[in-house]
C-alpha positions in Angstrom: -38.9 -18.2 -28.9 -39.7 -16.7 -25.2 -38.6 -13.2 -26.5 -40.7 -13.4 -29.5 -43.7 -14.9 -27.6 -43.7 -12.3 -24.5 -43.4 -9.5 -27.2 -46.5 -10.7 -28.9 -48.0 -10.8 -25.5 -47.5 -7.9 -24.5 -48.5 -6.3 -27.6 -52.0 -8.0 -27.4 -52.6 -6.9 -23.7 -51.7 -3.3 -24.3 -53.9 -3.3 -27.5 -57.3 -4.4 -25.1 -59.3 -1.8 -24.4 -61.1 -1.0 -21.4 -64.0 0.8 -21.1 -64.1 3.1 -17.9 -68.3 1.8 -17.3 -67.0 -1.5 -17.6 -68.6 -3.3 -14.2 -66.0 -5.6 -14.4 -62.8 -2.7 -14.3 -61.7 -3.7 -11.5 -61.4 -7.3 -11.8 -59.9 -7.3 -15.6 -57.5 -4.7 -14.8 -56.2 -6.5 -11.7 -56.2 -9.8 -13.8 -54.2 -8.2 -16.9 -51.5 -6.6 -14.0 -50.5 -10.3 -13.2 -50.1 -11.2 -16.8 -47.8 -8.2 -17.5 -45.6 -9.1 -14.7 -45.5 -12.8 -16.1 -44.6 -11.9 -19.5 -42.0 -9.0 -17.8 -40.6 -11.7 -15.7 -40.1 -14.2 -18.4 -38.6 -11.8 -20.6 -36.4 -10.7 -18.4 -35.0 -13.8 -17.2 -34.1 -14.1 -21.1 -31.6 -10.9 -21.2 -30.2 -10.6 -16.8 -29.7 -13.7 -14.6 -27.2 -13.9 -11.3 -23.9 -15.6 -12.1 -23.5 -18.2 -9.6 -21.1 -21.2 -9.6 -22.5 -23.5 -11.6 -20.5 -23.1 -15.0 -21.6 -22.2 -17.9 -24.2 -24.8 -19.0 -25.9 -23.7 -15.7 -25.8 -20.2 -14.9 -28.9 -19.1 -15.2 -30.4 -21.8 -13.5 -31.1 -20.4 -10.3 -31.9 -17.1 -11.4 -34.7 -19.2 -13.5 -35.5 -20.9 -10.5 -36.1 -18.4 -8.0 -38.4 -15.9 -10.5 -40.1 -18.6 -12.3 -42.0 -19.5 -9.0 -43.6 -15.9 -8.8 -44.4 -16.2 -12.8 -46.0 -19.6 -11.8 -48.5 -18.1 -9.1 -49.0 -14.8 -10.9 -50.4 -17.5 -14.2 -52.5 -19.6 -11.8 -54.0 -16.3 -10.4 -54.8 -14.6 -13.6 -55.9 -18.4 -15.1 -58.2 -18.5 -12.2 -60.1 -15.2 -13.8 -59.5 -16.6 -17.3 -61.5 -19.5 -17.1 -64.5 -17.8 -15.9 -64.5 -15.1 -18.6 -63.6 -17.8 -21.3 -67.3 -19.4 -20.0 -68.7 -16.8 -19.2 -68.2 -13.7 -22.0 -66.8 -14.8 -25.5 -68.8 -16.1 -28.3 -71.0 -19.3 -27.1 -69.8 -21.3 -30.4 -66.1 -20.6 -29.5 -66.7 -21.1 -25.4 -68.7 -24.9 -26.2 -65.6 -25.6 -28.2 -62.8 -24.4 -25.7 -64.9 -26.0 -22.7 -64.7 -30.1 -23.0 -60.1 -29.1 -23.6 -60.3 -27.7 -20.3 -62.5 -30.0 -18.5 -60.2 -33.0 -19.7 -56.7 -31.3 -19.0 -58.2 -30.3 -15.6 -59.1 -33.4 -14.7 -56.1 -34.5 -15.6 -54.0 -32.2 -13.2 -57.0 -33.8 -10.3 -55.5 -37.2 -10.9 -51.6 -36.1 -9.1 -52.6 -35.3 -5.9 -54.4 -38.8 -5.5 -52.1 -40.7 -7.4 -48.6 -38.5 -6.5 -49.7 -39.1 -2.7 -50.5 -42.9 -3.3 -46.7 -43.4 -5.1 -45.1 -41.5 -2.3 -46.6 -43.4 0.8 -46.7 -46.7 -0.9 -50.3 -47.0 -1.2 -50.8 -44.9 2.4 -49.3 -48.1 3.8 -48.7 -46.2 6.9 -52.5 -45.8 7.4 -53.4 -49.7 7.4 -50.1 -51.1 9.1 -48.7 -49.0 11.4 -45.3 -49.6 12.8 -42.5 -47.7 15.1 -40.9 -47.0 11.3 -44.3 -45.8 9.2 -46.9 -43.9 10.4 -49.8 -42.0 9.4 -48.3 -38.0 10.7 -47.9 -34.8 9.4 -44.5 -34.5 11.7 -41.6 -34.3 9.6 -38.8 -34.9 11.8 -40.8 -38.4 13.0 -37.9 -40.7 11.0 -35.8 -38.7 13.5 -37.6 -40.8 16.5 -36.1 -44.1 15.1 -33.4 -43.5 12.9 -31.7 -40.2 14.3 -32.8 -40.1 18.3 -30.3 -38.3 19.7 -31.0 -35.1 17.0 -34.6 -35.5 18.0 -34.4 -35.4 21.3 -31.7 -32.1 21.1 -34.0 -30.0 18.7 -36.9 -30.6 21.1 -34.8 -29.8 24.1 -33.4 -26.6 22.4 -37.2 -25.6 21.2 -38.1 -25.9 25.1 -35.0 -24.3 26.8 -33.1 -22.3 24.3 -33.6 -18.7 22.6 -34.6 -17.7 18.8 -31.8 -16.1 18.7 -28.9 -17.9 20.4 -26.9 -20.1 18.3 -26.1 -23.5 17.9 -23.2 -25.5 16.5 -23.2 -28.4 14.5 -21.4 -30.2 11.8 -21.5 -29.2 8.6 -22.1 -31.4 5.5 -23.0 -31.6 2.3 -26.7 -30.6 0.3 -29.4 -32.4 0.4 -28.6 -34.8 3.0 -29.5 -34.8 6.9 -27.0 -32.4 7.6 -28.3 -29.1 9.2 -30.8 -30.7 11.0 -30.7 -29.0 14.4 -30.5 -25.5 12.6 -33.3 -26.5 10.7 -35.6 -27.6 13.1 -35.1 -25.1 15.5 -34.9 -21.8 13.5 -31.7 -20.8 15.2 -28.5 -19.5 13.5 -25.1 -21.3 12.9 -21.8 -21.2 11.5 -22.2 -22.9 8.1 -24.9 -25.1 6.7 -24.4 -26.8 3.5 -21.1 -25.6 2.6 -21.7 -25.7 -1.6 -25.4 -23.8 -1.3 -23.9 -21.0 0.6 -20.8 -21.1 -1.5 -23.2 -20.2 -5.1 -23.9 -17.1 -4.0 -20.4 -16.0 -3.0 -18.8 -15.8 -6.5 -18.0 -19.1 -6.3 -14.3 -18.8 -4.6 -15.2 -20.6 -1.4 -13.1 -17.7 0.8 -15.7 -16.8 3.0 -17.6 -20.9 3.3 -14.1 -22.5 3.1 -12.8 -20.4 6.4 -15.7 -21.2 8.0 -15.9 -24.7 7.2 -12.5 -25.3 8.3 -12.9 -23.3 11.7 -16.3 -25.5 12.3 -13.6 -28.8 12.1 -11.1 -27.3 13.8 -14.2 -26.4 17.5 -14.7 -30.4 16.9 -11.3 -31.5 16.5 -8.7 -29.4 18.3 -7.6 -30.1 21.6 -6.4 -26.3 22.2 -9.4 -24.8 24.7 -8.2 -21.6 24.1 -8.5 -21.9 20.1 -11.9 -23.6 20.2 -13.2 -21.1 22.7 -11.6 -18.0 20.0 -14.0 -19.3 17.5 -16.8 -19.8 20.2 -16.7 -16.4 21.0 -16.2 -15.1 17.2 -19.3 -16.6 16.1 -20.9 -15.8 19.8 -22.5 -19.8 20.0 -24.2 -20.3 22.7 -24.7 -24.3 22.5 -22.7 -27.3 21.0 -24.1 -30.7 19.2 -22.2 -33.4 19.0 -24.1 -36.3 17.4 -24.2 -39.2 14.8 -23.1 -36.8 12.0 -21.1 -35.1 14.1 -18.9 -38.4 14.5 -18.5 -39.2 11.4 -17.9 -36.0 9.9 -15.2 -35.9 12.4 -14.0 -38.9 13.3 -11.0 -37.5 14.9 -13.1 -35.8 17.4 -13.8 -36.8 21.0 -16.5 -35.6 23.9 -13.1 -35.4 25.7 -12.6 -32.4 23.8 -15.8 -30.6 25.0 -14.6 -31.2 29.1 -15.2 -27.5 29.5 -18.8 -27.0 27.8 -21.8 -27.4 30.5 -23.6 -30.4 29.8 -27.3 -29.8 29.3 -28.5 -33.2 27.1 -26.8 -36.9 27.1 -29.0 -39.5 24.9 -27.7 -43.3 23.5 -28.3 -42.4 19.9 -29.5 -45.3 17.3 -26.4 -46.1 16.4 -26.1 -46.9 20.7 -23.1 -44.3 20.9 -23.7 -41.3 23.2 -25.0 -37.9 21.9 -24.2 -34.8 23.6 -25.3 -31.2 23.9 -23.1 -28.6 25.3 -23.8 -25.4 26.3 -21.4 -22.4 25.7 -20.4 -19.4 28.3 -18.7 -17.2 26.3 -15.7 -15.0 27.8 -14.9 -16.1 31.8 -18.0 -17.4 31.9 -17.8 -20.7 31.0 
């Protein structure tokens, strides 16, 4: 079906002609561009997609993914132009007919950002009560404050003290989860996020993500200094967390381990235990 309809879309933009004293060139040309690429994206997502490792049921998910967002804003552009020249230039009969459709399915894409918003701050509770756990902010890390205070307090500290382009360690975890959160919210680089997302677009073998996930556990677990400091100085980190996640991800690991690390952070976390941040001197420098 999404062959045969880009085909036939194609076919009817390439078949509208243009007149070169058309006022409106410009504008329609720019406007019929967009539409091409939509239709050439589309089809193409039908015949070439990346293999990743999600199996055959899946494996042109991402690929869908990924170019469907530029279809999606190339549409809302060209829509934008559409609308006008629907009111504005084709037959008045055919525009008075094609007018109230629009007015109700647009006012029915109005109703999600006030309804959407209600649903997902419970009725803006956070606006009319308050509380050290809900509060109107447009800070997403503020959950951090109560629920994950030592990883608040280290992102901030790194953000005030620490380089773009140094690198930080911490544990890592899987998707969608609070894992990656220092990397995250300070930009900087680190061994391995979330192992199975980095993992898709490696063929799917986990070679590469399943060294470097083991090498992560063994900087947070092994009591050799000289190992850990090997893969300190591979990977060239200048600064190690050891938090909430951190502990429980490893629960084999101890601060005792770290003896050798300058200690630049030390916060009771929420769950009262110590949180630490280290930071690295690679070579004879530490």
């Amino acid at each position: 079906f999404m062959v045969a309809f880009c085909l036939v879309c194609l076919l009817a933009v390439f078949s509208i002609t243009i007149r070169k004293d058309d006022p409106e060139i410009k504008n329609k040309f720019f406007v019929l561009a967009l539409f091409v690429m939509v239709l050439l994206i589309l089809l193409g997502c039908e015949f070439v997609y990346i293999k990743d490792a999600y199996g055959k049921t899946l494996e042109r998910q991402n690929t869908i993914f990924k170019f469907y967002y530029q279809a999606w804003i190339f549409s809302g552009l060209s829509a934008a132009y559409a609308v006008y020249w629907m009111r504005e230039k084709v037959n008045r009969v055919l525009a008075n007919v094609w007018e109230p459709g629009f007015r109700i399915l647009f006012a029915a894409v109005l109703m999600f950002p006030v309804i959407g918003s209600a649903v997902k701050t419970g009725n803006f509770r956070a606006l009319t009560n308050p509380t050290q756990y809900s509060k109107a902010t447009l800070d997403g890390m503020f959950y951090m404050t109560w629920q994950y205070k030592g990883d608040y307090k280290a992102i901030h500290w790194l953000r005030d003290n620490a380089k773009p382009t140094e690198r930080v360690l911490e544990a890592a975890g899987p998707a969608f989860s609070h894992y990656g959160r220092i990397t995250a919210g300070t930009g900087m680089a680190t061994i391995l996020g979330w192992a199975n997302h980095e993992n898709i677009w490696r063929e799917g073998d986990w070679k590469v993500v399943g060294a470097r996930k083991s090498e992560v556990k063994k900087i947070y677990t092994s009591k050799n200094q000289a190992q850990v400091r090997s893969i300190l100085d591979k990977y060239e980190i200048d600064y190690l967390y050891y938090g909430k996640l951190e502990r429980e991800q490893y629960p084999e690991s101890s601060p005792a381990n770290f003896a050798f690390l300058e200690k630049v952070m030390e916060i009771k976390d929420s769950d009262q235990k110590m949180t630490y941040l280290y930071r690295y001197r690679s070579g004879n420098e530490g």
